[in-house]
C-alpha positions in Angstrom: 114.6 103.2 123.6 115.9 101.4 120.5 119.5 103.0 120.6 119.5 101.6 124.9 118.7 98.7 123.9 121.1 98.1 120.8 123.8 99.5 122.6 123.5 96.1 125.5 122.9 93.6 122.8 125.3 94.5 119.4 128.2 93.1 120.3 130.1 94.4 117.1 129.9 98.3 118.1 132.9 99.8 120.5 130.5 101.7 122.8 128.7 98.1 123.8 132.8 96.6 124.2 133.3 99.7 126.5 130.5 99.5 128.2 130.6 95.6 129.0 133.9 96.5 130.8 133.1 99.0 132.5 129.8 97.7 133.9 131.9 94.0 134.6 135.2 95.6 135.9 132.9 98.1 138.1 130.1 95.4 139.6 133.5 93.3 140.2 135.6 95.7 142.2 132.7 96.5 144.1 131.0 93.3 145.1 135.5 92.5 145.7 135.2 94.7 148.8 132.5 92.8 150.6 133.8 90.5 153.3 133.3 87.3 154.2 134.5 86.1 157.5 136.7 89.2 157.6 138.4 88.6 154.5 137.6 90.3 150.7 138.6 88.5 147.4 139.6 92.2 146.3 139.4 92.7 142.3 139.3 89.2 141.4 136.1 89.2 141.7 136.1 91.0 138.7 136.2 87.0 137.1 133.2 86.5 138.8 131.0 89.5 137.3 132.8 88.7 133.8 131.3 85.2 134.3 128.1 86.2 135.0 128.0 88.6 132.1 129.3 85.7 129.7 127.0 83.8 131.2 124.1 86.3 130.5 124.9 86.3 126.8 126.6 89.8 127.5 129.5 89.2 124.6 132.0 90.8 122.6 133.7 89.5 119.4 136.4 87.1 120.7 139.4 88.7 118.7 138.5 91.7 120.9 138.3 89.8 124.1 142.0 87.8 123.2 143.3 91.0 122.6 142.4 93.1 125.6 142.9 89.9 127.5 146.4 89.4 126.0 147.2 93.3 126.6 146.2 93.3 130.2 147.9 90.4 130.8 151.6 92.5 129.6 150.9 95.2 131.5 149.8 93.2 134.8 152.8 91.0 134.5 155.5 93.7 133.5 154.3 96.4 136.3 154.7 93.4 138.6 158.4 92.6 137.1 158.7 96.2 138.1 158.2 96.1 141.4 159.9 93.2 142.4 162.8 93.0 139.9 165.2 95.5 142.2 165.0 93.1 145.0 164.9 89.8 143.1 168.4 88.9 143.2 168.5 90.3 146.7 166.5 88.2 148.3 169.0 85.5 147.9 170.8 87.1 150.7 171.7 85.5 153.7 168.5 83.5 155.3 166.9 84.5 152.2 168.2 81.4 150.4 166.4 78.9 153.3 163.0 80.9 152.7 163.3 81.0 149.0 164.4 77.0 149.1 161.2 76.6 151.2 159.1 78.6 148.5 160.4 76.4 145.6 159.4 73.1 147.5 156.1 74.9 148.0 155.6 75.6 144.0 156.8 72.4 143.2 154.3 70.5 145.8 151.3 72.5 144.6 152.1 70.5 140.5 152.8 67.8 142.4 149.5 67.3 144.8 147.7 68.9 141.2 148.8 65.7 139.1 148.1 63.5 141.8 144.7 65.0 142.4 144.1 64.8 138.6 145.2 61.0 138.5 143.4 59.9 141.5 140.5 62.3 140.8 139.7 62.3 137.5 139.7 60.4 134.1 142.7 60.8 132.4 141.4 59.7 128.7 139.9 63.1 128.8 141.9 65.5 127.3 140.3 68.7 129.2 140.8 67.2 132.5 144.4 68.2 132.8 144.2 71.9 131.3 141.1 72.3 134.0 143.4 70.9 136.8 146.2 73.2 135.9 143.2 76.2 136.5 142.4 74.9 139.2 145.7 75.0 140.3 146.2 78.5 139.9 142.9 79.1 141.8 143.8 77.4 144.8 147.5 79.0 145.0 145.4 82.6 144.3 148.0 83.6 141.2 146.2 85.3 138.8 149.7 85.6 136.2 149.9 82.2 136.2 146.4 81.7 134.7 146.7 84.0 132.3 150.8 82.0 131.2 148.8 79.0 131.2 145.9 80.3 129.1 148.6 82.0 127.0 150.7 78.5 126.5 147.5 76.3 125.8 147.0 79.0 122.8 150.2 77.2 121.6 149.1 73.9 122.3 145.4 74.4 120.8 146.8 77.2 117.3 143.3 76.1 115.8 141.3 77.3 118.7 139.4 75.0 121.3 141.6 75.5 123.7 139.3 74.7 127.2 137.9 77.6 129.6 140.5 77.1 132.4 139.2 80.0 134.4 136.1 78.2 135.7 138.3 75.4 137.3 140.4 78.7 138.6 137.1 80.7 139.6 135.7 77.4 141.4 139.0 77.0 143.7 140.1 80.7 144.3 137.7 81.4 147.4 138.3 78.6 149.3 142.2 78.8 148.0 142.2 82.6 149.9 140.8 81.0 153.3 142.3 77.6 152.9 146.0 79.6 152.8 144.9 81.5 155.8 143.4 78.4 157.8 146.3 75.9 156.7 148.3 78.5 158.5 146.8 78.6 161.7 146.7 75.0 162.1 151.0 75.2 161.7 150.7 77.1 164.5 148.5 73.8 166.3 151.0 71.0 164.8 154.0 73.0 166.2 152.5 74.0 169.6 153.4 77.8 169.2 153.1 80.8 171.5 152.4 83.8 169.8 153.4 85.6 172.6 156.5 83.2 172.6 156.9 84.8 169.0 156.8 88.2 169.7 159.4 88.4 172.9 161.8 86.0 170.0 161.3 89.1 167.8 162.1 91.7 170.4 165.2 89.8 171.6 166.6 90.0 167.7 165.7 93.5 167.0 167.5 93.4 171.0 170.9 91.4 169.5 170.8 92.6 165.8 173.4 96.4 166.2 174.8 98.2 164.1 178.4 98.9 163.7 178.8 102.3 165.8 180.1 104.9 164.3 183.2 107.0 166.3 182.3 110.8 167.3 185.0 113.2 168.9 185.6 116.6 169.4 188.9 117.7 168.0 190.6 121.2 167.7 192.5 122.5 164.0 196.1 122.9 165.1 197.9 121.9 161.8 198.6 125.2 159.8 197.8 123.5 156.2 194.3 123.4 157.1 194.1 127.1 157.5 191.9 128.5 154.7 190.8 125.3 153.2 187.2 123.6 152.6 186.2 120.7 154.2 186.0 118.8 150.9 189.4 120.0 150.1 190.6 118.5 153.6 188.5 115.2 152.7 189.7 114.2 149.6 193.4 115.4 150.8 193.4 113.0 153.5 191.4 110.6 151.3 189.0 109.0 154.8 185.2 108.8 155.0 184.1 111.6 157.9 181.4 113.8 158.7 181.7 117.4 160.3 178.7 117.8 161.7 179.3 121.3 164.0 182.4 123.7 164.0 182.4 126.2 166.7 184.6 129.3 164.7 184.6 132.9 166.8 181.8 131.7 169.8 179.4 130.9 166.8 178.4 127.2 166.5 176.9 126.5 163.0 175.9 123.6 161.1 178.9 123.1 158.3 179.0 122.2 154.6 181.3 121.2 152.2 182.4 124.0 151.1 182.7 125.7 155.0 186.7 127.3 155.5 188.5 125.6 158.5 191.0 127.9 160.4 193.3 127.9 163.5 191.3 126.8 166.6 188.4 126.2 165.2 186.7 123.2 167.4 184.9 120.3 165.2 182.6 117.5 165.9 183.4 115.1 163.7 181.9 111.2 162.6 184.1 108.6 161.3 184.6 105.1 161.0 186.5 104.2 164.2 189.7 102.5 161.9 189.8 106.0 160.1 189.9 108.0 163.6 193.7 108.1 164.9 195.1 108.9 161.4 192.1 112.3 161.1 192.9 113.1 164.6 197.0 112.8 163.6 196.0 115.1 160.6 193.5 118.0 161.6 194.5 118.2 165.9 194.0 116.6 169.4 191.0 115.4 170.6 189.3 118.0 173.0 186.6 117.6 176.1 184.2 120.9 175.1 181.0 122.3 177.0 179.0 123.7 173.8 178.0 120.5 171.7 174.9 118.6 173.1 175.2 115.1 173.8 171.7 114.0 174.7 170.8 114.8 170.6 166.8 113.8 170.0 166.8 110.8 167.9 164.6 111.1 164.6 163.6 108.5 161.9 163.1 110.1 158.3 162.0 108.3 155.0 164.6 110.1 152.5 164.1 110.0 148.6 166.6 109.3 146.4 166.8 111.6 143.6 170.1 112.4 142.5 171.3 110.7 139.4 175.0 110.0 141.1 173.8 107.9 143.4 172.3 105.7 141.3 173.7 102.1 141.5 175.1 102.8 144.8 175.7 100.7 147.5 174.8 101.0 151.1 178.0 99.9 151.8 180.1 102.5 149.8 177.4 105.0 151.4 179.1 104.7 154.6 175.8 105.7 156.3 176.3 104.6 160.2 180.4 105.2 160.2 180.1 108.3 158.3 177.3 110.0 158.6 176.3 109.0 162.3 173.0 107.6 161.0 171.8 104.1 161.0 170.0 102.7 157.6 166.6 100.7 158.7 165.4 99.3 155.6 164.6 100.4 151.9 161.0 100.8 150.4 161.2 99.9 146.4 158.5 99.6 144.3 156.3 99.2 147.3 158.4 96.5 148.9 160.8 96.5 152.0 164.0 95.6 150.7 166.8 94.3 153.4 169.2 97.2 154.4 172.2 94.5 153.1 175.5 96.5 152.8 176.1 94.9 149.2 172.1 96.9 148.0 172.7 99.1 145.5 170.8 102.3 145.5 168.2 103.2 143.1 166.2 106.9 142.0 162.9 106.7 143.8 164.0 104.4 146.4 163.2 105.5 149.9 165.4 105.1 152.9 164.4 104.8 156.0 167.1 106.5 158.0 167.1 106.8 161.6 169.7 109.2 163.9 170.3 112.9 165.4 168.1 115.2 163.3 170.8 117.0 161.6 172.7 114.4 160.3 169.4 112.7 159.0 169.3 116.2 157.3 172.4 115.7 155.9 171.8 112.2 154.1 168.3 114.1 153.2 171.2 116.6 151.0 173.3 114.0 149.7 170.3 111.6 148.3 168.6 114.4 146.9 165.4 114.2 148.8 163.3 115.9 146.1 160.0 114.6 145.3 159.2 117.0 141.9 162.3 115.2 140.3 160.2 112.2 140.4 156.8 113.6 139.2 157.2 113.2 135.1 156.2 109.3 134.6 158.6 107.6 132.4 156.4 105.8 129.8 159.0 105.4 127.2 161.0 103.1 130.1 157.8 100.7 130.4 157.3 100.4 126.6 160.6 100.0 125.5 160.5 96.8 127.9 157.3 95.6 126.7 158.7 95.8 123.5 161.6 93.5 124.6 159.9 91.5 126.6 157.4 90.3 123.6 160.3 90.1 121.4 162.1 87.9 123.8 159.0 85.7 124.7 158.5 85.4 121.2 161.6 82.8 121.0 161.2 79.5 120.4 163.1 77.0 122.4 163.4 73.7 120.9 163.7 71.2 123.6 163.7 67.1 122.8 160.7 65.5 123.6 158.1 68.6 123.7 156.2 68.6 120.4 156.0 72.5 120.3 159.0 74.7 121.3 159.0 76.1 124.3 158.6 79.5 124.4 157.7 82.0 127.7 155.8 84.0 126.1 153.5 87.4 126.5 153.6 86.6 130.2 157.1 85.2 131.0 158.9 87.4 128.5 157.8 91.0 129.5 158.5 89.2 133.0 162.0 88.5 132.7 162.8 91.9 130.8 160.9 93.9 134.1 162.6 92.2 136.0 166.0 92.7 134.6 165.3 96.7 133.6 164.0 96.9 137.3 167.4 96.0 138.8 169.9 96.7 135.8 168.1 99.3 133.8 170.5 102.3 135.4 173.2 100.6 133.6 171.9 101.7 130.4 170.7 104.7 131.4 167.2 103.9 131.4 164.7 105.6 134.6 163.0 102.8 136.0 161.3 104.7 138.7 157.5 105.1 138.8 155.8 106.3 141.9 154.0 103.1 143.6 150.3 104.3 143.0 151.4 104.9 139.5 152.6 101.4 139.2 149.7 100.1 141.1 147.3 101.8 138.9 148.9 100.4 135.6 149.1 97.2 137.4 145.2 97.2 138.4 144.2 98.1 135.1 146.1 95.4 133.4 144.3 93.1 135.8 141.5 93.8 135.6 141.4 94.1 132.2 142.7 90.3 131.9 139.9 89.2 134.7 136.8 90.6 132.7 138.0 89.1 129.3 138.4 85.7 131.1 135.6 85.5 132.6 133.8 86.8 129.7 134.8 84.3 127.3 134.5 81.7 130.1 130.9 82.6 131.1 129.2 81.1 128.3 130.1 77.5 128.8 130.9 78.2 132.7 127.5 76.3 133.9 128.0 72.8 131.7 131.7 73.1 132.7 131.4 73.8 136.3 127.5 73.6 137.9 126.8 70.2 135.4 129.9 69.3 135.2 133.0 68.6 138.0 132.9 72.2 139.6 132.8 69.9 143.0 136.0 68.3 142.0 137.7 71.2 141.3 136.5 73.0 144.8 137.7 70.2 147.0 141.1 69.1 144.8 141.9 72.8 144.9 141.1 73.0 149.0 143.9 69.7 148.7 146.4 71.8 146.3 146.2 74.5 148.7 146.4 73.0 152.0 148.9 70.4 151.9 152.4 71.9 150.8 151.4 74.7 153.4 151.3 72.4 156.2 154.1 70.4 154.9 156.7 73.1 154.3 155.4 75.0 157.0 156.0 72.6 159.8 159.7 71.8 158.1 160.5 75.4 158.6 159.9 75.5 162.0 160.7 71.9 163.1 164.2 71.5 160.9 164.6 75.5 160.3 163.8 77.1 163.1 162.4 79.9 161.7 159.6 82.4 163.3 156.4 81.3 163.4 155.5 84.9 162.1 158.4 85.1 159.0 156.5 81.7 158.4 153.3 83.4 157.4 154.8 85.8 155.7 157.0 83.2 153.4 153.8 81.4 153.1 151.4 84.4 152.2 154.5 85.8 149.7 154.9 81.8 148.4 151.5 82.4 147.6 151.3 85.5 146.3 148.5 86.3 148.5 147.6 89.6 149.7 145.0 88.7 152.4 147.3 86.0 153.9 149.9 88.9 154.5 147.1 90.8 155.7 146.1 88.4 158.3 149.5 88.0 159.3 150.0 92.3 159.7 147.5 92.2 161.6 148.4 89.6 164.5 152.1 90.2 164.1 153.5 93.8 165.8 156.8 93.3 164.2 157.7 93.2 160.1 158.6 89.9 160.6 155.7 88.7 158.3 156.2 91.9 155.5 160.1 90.9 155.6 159.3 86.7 154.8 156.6 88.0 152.4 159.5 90.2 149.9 162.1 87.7 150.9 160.1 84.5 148.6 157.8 86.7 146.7 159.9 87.5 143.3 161.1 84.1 142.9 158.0 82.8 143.4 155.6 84.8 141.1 158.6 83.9 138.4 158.5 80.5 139.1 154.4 80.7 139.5 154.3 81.7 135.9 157.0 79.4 134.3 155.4 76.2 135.9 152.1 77.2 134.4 154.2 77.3 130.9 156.3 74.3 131.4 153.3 72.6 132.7 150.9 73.0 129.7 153.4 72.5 126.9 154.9 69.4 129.1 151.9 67.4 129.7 149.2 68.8 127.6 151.4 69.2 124.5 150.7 66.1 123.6 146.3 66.4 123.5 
């Protein structure tokens, strides 16, 4: 029983490192699944077992711990930079700038209530109190990125080691920062006096109000003698307009045609065109005719269609011509996980999926010209995820001198891979790089990054986590986090729908996105019948993990630079 016992206790051999984080990473996800009051802390309670196991004198050498901590950390943030960088820039659309303004006044309340908690609170001569606050912080706002930028920048601050264990002022704040996020937005619903019935008919008069341009259908008959013994693609780019033939009766036979299909003499067509384009195709191919064979009662169908093909890449939806073309209306856009806006100026991107909605066959025919084919997408593309990491660390890796900080500034192993996902995420077609990973493969990577960050935190955290936290101001941190968490909510939740107007329900969904916090969303899903709460959620949530993880940089080097 020697080798069982040797194998718990050396903390120098690999199979004791593996099995430390397997056993803390397992225990954690578990015991993450139980609820309390209906609501999970999910895998970050993999911080928690890490604790315990630090704690415990469970150990591993602490270059090992820094450096799986450090590597999870890359792979959680740049899988996230991923997933949100195609619709970063688009969520600046139109009443996505309001909701993104409201997020940033959110970030920047939650520092500001976090130094005011920490000078009213605590004593400021010691030179751990601020580091733990900015923990704390990150606990209470439930953004786990932003720990690990903070932990990353106070290595900068602290080169010699010493740096405090910020994850117990994180770990003591986090539960009540999941339910204070979900409470604190309940009681917005109190202070404003709203209906949620009230909500919902709102919700159904938009969807009611919000139509789509309509696209022009006729009959017409072929009575110009050019277009005898042409293609349909040869008549298309001749008359150089946007239309769709979607049935061609030719001989008593009415078929479904292609590109490629030969027109002649009498043929009868059904065509689809933007209404400004129809006089001049009528003038070109022949009158417009009344006929008895073409169904106009045509079952609607809604279809999520994959993009696959290369030449659509970079696309918009507006060049697509979608609803005036092909008779088809464009509902939303699912990338990376996330429901982009169906905005005319979106480009398209390989692996996006489009929800289309319209008669069956001409949602078949977007189906053929996106490509539709889910075995183009199967090969993962590692190089893609590398060759940004490798950019990314580069880039975070430069030092910006600014007047006044006693360090340069610079963003980083968590703000640098960041940036670079981001950026590949929404501009890596450009350069001919395939961004496109399936969304349980980027989940995975993601997971395993995080997880991977959680257990080495806690770990190293464990041992000194009862002086710090039981001994020491773990009250403080509980109820100053409850503060950090509670008060922007309620105050830039009742400005957005006193001043703003907004829907209660895009409110919790700006909120639980503000937040980064799953649960919140969750909660919100499950009262809401609408997307309202999915659509606020994407609209603030890039910009606000990005700003989540610089304030956690600029807020260490800033006022802690100096310790």
């Amino acid at each position: 029983m020697e080798w069982l016992i040797n194998l718990f206790v050396s903390p120098d051999s690999v199979a004791h490192i593996a099995l430390l984080y397997a056993m803390v990473i397992a225990i954690g996800v578990y015991l993450g699944k139980i609820k309390f009051g209906g609501i999970a802390l999910g895998v970050t309670f993999v911080l928690f077992a890490g604790i315990l196991a630090g704690h415990l004198g469970l150990t591993a050498p602490t270059n090992i711990l820094t450096f799986i901590q450090d590597f999870g950390l890359i792979l959680f943030v740049f899988m996230i930079g991923l997933q949100v960088g195609p619709g970063f820039f688009e969520s600046f659309g139109k009443g996505g700038i309001t909701l993104n303004m409201l997020s940033v006044g959110t970030v920047v309340l939650n520092v500001a209530v976090m130094f005011a908690c920490y000078f009213i609170f605590f004593d400021t001569s010691n030179p751990i109190n601020l580091p733990m606050m900015v923990g704390t912080m990150y606990g209470a706002v439930t953004n786990t990125p932003g720990l690990g930028a903070a932990n990353e920048a106070l290595s900068s601050v602290f080169p010699n080691g010493g740096a405090p264990q910020i994850a117990s002022g994180y770990a003591c704040a986090y539960p009540l920062g999941v339910l204070g996020i979900i409470g604190a937005t309940i009681a917005i619903r109190f202070i404003c006096r709203i209906s949620l019935n009230d909500e919902e008919k709102a919700l159904e008069e938009a969807d009611a109000e919000d139509t789509h341009v309509k696209p022009h259908q006729m009959h017409l008959q072929v009575t110009n003698s050019y277009l005898a013994g042409r293609t349909i693609l040869q008549i298309h780019d001749f008359l150089n307009r946007d239309f769709v033939c979607s049935r061609l009766l030719h001989d008593g036979h009415v078929t479904i045609p292609n590109r490629d299909t030969i027109l002649e003499l009498g043929d009868q067509l059904f065509i689809v065109c933007a209404e400004a384009d129809a006089e001049a195709i009528i003038a070109f191919i022949g009158p417009e005719i009344q006929v008895a064979w073409e169904k106009t009662d045509q079952p609607m169908v809604s279809k999520r269609i994959l993009v696959t093909k290369s030449s659509i890449n970079g696309k918009t939806l507006g060049q697509m011509h979608f609803s005036s073309v092909y008779g088809v209306n464009v509902t939303r856009i699912t990338r990376q996980g996330m429901d982009l806006f169906a905005s005319p100026h979106l480009p398209l991107q390989v692996g996006d999926r489009v929800m289309v909605v319209g008669p069956e066959d001409l949602v078949n025919r977007v189906a053929d010209v996106l490509g539709n084919s889910i075995k183009r997408l199967d090969a993962p593309n590692i190089a893609t995820i590398f060759i940004g990491i490798l950019v990314g660390i580069i880039f975070g890796s430069l030092p910006i001198a600014i007047p006044g900080m006693p360090v340069p500034l610079k963003l980083g192993i968590a703000g640098g891979p960041l940036i670079i996902a981001i950026l590949i995420g929404r501009y890596g077609y450009k350069i001919k790089l395939v961004t496109y990973t399936t969304t349980s493969a980027n989940m995975m990577l993601r997971e395993i990054g995080l997880v991977l960050f959680l257990a080495s935190v806690g770990i190293k955290a464990g041992a000194g986590f009862w002086d710090t936290v039981v001994q020491g101001d773990g009250l403080k941190y509980v109820y100053t986090g409850v503060l950090i968490t509670i008060i922007p909510i309620l105050i830039i939740g009742t400005l957005a729908r006193l001043k703003f107007k907004f829907n209660y329900y895009t409110i919790m969904g700006m909120i639980a996105g503000t937040y980064t916090d799953p649960p919140a969303l969750a909660y919100a899903n499950q009262i809401c019948s609408k997307e309202a709460p999915a659509i606020g959620y994407s609209t603030v949530y890039p910009l606000s993990m990005f700003l989540r993880i610089l304030a956690a940089q600029l807020t260490i080097l800033l006022a802690c630079g100096g310790v």
